[in-house]
N, C-alpha and C positions, 0 to 999 in steps of 0.2 A: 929801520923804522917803518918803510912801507910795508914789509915782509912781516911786522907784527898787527899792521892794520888789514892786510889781507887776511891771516888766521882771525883775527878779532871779530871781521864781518863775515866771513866762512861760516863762525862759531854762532853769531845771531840768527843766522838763517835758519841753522841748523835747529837750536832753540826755539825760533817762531812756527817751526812746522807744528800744526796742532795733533795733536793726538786725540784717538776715536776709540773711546773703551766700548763703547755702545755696539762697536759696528757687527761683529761676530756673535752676538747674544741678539741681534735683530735679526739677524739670517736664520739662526736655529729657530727663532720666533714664526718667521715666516712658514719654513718649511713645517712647521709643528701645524699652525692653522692649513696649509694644504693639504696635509698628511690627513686631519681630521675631516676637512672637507671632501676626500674621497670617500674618504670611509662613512661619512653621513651618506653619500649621494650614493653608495654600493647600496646602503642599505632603504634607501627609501627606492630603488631600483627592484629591490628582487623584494620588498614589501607589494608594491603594485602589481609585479607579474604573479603573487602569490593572488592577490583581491581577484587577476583577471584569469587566473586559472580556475580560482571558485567561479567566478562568475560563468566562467565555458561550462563547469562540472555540472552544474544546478539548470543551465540553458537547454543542456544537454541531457536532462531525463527525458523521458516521454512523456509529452505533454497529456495525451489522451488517457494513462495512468495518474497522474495528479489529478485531472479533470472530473476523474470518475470517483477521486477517494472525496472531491469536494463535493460533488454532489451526492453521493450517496451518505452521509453525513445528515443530509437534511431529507432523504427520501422517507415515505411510508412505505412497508411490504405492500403488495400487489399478488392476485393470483398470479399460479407457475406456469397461466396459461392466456392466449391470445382476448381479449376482452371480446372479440368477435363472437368467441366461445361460451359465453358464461350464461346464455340462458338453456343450454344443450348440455355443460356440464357438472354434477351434483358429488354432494356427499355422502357415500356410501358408507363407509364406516368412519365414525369419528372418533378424537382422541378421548383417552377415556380421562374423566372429570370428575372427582368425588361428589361434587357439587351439582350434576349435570341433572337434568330428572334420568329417571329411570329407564325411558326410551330409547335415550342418548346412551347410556349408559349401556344397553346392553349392544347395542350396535359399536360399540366402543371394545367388545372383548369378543377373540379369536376362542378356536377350537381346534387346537394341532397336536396332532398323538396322545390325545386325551388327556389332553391338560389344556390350561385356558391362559391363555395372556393379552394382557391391556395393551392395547393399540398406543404407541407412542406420536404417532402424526395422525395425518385423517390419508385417509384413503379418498382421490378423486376419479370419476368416471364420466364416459361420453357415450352413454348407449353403450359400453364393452366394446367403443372402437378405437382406434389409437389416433393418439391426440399427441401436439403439439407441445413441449416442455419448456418453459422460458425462465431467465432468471428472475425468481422475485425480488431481489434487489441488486444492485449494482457490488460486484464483490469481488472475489481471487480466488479460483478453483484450487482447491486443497486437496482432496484426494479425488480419484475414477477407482473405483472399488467393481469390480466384476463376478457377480457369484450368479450364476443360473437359476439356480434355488431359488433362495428370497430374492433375486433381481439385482441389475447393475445397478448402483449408485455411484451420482456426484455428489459432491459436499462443496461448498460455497462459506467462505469465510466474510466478514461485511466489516466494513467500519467503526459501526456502533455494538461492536461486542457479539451480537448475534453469527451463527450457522445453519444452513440453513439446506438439508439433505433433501436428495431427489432420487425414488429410488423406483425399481420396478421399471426402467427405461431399455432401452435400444437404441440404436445408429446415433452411438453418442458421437458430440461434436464437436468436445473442448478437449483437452488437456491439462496436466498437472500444473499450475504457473500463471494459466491463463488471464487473465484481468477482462470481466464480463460488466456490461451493462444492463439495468434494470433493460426486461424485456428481449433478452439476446436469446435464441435461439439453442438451447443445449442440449437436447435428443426426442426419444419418441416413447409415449406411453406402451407397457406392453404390458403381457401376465406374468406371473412366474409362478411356480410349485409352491412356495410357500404358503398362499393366500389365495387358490382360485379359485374363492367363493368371489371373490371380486372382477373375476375378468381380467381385461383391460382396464389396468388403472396405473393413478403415479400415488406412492407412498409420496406423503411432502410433509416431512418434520422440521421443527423449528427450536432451538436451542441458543438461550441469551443466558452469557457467559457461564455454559457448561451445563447449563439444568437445562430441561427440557420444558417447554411452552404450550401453551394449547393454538396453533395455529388459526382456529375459527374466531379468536379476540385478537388478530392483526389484520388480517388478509382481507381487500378489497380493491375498490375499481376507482 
């Protein structure tokens, strides 16, 4: 009799243990939101060092290159030459102009192996001495062209669509690449074979987007 009440309470106890269907579906639970919560926090991780990488990338141009493309932007051309200069140096031939009177006009057209061709820029001069060559606008040296002949030229690319060639120079002092500011310094006026009715002088043409311009409706002080 006591040996069936011992089994009987053995058996209740055993009975009253509760059971926990919950418990193994709570842990996968857990682990599921930890698993995701790495994975958010990898990725808002290598999102910010991607922002702080841009931000080094952009920190890290040169600044005096940005500087120049914002102001030249808002510049007007300027002579190719020191403003010190400019009651000493003139216009000897000028570009030629359909429009122009007839004065202008013929001072506008050469005479080379007996044929005659229009002056594309103006021809400037300082008494036939060599002068000073600056950038008229702030821009990026595209080409140094070297021919003895018709003279070395640089060519200057700008901002606002314009190029803007300097030709008939010596002891030039940029390079292909280069990033110049209005007023920089880029060689020396000289003669060449092509043109020496003119002396010493600087061919200076001006060209907005591809056509060629009459430089004496930009150029000033």
């Amino acid at each position: 009799m006591r040996e069936e009440q011992k089994n009987n309470t053995s058996q209740k106890k055993n009975n009253n243990t509760p059971k926990k269907p919950w418990f193994w579906p709570l842990i996968y639970a857990g682990f599921s939101v930890a698993f995701v919560g790495m994975i958010w926090g990898y990725n808002v991780y290598v999102s910010d060092d991607s922002v702080k990488d841009s931000e080094w990338t952009d920190a890290s141009k040169d600044p005096n290159s940005v500087t120049i493309e914002t102001n030249a932007q808002a510049e007007s051309m300027k002579y190719p030459f020191k403003e010190t200069l400019l009651d000493n140096v003139e216009i000897v031939q000028h570009f030629y102009d359909m429009e122009a009177d007839e004065s202008t006009r013929e001072k506008s057209i050469l005479v080379f192996d007996h044929s005659y061709v229009m002056k594309t820029g103006v021809s400037l001069t300082m008494n036939s001495e060599p002068f000073e060559v600056v950038a008229a606008m702030s821009g990026k040296v595209e080409a140094v062209n070297l021919d003895p002949f018709v003279g070395d030229e640089i060519v200057l690319s700008h901002a606002n669509g314009m190029v803007t060639k300097y030709r008939s120079v010596t002891g030039i002092l940029v390079k292909v690449g280069d990033v110049v500011e209005q007023g920089d310094s880029l060689a020396t006026a000289t003669e060449n074979e092509w043109n020496p009715t003119a002396g010493v002088h600087l061919q200076f043409e001006v060209l907005q987007d591809g056509v060629l311009v009459n430089p004496e409706t930009l150029l000033a002080f």
